[in-house]
C-alpha positions in Angstrom: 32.1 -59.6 -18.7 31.4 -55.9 -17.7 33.4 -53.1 -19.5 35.0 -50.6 -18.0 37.3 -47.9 -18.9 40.2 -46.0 -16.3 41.8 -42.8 -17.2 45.1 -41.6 -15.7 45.3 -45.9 -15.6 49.0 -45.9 -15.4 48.9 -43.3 -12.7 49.7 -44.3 -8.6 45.7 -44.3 -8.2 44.3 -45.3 -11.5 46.8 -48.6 -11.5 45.1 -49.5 -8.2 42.0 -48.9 -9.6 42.7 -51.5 -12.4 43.7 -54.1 -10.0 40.3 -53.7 -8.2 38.2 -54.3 -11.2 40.6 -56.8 -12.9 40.2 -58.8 -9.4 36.5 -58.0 -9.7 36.1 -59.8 -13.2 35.8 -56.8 -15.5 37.7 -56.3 -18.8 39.6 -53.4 -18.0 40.9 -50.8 -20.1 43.4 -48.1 -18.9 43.8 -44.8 -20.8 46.7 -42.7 -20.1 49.3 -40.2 -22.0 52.1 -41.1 -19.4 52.8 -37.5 -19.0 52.9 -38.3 -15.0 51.9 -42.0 -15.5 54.0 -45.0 -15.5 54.1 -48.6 -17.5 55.6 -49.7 -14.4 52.8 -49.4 -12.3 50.4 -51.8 -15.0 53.0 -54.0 -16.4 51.6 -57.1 -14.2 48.7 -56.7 -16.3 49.8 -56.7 -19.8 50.1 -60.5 -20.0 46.2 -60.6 -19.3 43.8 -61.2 -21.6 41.1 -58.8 -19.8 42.8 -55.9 -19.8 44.6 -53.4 -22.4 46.3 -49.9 -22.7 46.0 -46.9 -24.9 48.8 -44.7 -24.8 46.3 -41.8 -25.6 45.5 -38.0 -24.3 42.0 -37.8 -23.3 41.9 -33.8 -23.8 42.4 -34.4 -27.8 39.5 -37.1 -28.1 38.0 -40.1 -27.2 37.2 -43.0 -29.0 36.8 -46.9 -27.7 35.8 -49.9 -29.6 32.8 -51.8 -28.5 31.0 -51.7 -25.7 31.0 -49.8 -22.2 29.8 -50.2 -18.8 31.1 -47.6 -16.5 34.1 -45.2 -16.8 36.3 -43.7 -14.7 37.7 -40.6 -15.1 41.7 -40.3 -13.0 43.1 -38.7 -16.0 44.9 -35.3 -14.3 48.0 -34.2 -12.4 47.6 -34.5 -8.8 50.5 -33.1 -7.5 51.7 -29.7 -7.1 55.0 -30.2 -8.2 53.3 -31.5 -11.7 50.8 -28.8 -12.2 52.7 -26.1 -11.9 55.0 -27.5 -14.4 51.7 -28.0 -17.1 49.7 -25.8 -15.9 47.8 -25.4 -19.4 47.6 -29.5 -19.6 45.8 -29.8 -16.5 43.1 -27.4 -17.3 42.4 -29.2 -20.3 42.4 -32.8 -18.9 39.7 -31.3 -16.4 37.1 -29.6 -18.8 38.3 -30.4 -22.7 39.3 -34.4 -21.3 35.7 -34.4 -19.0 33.4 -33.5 -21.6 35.3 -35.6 -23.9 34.3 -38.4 -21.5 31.1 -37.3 -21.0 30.4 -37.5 -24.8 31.8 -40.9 -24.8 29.8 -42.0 -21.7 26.7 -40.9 -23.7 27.3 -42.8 -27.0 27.9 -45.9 -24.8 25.2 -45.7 -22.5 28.4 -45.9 -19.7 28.0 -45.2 -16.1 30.9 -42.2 -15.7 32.6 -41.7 -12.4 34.9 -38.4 -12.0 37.8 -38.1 -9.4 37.5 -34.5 -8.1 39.7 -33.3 -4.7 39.2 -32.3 -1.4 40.7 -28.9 -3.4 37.4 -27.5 -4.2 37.4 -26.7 -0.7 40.2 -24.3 -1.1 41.6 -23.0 2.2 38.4 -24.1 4.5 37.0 -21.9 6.7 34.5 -25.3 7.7 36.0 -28.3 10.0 35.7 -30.6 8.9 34.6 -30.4 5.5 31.4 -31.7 4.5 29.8 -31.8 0.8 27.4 -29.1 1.9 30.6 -26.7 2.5 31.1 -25.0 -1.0 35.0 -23.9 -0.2 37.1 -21.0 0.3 38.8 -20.7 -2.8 41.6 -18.4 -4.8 40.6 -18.7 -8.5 43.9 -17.0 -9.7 46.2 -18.6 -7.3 49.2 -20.7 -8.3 46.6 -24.1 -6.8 43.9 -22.4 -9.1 44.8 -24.5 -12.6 44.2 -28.0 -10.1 41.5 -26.7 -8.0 39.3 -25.0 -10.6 39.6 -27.4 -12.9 38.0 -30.1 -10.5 35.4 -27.5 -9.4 34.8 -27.0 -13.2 34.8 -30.6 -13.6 31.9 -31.8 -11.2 30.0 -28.7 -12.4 29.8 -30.4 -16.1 29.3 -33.1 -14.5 25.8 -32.6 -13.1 25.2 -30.4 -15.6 25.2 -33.5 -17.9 23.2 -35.7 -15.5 20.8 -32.7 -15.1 19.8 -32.2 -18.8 20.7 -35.4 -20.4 19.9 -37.6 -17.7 23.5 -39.2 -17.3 24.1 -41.7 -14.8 26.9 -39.8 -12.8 29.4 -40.2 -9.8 31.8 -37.9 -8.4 34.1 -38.9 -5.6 35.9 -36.1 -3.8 39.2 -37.9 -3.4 41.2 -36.5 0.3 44.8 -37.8 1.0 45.9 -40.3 -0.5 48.7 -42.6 -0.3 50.5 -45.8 -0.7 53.0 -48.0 -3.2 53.1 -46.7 -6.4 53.6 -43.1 -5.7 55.9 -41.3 -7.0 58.9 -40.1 -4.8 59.7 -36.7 -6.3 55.6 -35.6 -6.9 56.2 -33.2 -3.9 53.0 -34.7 -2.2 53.6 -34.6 1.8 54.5 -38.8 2.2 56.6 -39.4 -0.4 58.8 -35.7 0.0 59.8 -36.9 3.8 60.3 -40.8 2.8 62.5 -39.6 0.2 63.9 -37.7 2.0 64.8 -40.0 5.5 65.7 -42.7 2.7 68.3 -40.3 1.8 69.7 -39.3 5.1 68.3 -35.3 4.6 66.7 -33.3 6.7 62.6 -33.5 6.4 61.1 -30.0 5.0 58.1 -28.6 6.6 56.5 -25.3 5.2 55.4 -22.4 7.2 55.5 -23.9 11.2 54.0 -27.2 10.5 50.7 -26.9 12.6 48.9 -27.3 9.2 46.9 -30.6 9.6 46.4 -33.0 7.0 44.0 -36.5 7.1 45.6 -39.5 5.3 43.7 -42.3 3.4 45.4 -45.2 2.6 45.1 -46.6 -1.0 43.2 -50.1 -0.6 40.6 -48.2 1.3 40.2 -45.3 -1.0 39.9 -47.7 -3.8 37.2 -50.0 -2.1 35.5 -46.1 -1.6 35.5 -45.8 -4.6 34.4 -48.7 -6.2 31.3 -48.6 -4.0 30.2 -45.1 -4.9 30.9 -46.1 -8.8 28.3 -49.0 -8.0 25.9 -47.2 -5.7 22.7 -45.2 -6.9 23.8 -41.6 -5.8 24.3 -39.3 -7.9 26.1 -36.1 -6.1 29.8 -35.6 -4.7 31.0 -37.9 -1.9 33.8 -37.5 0.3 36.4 -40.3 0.3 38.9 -40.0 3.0 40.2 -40.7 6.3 39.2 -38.5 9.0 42.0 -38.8 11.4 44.2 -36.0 11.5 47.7 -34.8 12.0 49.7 -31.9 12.2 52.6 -31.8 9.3 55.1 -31.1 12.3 53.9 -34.2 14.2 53.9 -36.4 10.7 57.4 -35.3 10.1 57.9 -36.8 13.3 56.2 -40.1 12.7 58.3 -40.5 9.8 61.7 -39.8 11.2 60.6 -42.7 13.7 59.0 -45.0 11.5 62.2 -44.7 9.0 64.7 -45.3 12.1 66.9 -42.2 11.4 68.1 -38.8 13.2 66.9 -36.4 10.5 65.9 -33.1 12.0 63.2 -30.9 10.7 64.0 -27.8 8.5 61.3 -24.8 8.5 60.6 -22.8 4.8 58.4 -20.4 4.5 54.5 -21.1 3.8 53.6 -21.6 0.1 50.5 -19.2 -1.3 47.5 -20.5 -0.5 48.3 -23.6 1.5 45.3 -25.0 3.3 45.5 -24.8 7.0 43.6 -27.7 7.8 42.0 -30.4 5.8 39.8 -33.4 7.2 36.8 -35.3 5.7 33.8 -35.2 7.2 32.7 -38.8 5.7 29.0 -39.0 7.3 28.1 -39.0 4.1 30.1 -41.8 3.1 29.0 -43.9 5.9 25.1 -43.7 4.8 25.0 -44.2 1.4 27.5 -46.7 0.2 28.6 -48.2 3.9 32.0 -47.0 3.7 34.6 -46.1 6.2 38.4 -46.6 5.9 40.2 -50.1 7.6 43.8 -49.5 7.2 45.0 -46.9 10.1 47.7 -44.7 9.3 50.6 -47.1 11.5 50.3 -50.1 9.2 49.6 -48.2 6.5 52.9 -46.1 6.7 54.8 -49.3 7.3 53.2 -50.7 3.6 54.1 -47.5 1.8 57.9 -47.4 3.6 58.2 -51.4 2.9 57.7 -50.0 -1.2 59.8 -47.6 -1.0 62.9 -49.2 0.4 62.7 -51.4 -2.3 63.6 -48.6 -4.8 66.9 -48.6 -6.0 69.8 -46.6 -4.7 69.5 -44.9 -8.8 65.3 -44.5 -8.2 66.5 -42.5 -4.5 69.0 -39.9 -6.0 66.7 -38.9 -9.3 64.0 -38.7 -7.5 65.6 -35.6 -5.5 64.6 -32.3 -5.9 67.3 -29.6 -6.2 64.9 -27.0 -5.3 61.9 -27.0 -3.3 60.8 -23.8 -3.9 58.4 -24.2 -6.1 56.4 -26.5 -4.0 52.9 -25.6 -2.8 51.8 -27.9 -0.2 49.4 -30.7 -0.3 
């Protein structure tokens, strides 16, 4: 039985990723601090005899008994609403946490796959964007403790399969959504469902004309898994082309929910990309991946999770202010 260890493991991705491999036939070890991370989202596995947890911070150290595989490294805030609130954290989990995991990949002999963002692209002036674009980017911007962090990350990255000869992947992760997230992250979906489930108005920044492309989670995941098992070696794009204006999602999601919210316009947060799509040609060619799931049935999942949150889930998960949100 192959070995393989997920950081971030208790996270909204990283729990899906353990259910791939754990369906896969792999002893499965998740890694998380739990600092935006939930138990909830592994529980199911904990009666398994394939699969275990540390309750660890991958930025202090690393250190895993026996043998390993491949390892994946989902270990990092995703949302704005989180990294603005540890900033410091999440430039550590990038470069302290990645070469920490790099190290580790080395002693075991481990295949290591990173999750970087669509992010490094920064505020494109390319679209779509393809790998070849190299990004428009603030370095000192409120987004700059995610972004270069990432950037930093797939730059150690190669530099370890450069001089060491590592066996590397790095999947540059677009959109992406589904159960499991988190309702108050302050990511695009699960702001307006909370917010329809609620009976309040849907906020869109700046005039809503920004356009977002939405991957659901099963497909990311089976993106993913096949980059992690293919032979090549620089960044990918994982992601669902098909794009839609914030304004026009807003409106998807006042349908889909079945209630007469209106949308309320704030101002633009700094550095808010303007448009973001995947150009997934790549994708396509080298590990024969394109996403299944279109955004209508994938919607309808994600809502179906939600409305099975507790009336006590909906009211903590509401944000007083929203002010401090930068757009995703």
């Amino acid at each position: 039985m192959k070995r393989v260890l997920i950081t971030g493991g208790a996270g909204f991705l990283g729990s899906h990723l353990c259910d791939k491999f754990i369906k896969e036939g792999y002893y499965v070890i998740a890694m998380d601090n739990l600092i935006t991370g939930s138990l909830k989202n592994i529980e199911h596995l904990f009666k398994l005899p394939n699969f275990e947890f540390y309750h660890h911070d991958v930025s202090t150290f690393v250190h895993v008994s026996g043998n390993l595989d491949y390892i994946l490294h989902f270990a990092s805030p995703a949302s704005p609403i989180d990294y603005l609130k540890i900033p410091i954290q999440t430039l550590k989990v990038g470069s302290l946490g990645t070469h920490n995991l790099l190290g580790l990949a080395m002693q075991k002999k481990a295949r290591l796959l990173i999750a970087s963002t669509s992010e490094v692209y920064g505020d494109p002036l390319v679209h779509p964007q393809s790998e070849e674009y190299y990004g428009n980017v603030n370095t000192i911007g409120p987004r700059g403790v995610y972004d270069e962090a990432k950037r930093f990350q797939e730059s150690m990255t190669m530099a370890y399969h450069r001089f060491h000869g590592l066996e590397t992947r790095i999947a540059r992760i677009f959109n992406t959504y589904g159960p499991r997230m988190r309702l108050n992250d302050g990511r695009v979906i699960p702001a307006f469902m909370g917010q329809a489930l609620r009976g309040e108005d849907l906020t869109v920044f700046g005039d809503g004309l920004q356009t977002r492309s939405f991957c659901y989670v099963d497909d990311q995941v089976e993106g993913i898994y096949k980059l992690l098992l293919s032979d090549y070696e620089l960044p990918v794009n994982i992601g669902n082309p098909d794009e839609i204006t914030i304004k026009d999602f807003a409106e998807e999601i006042i349908k889909l929910t079945n209630s007469n919210q209106k949308i309320l316009y704030k101002e633009l947060p700094i550095d808010d990309p303007m448009q973001r799509q995947p150009d997934i040609t790549l994708a396509k060619k080298v590990i024969g991946w394109e996403p299944r799931v279109n955004r209508k049935q994938g919607m309808q999942r994600t809502f179906t999770y939600f409305q099975s949150l507790t009336k006590e889930e909906l009211l903590t998960s509401q944000h007083k202010d929203f002010s401090d949100y930068i757009g995703r």
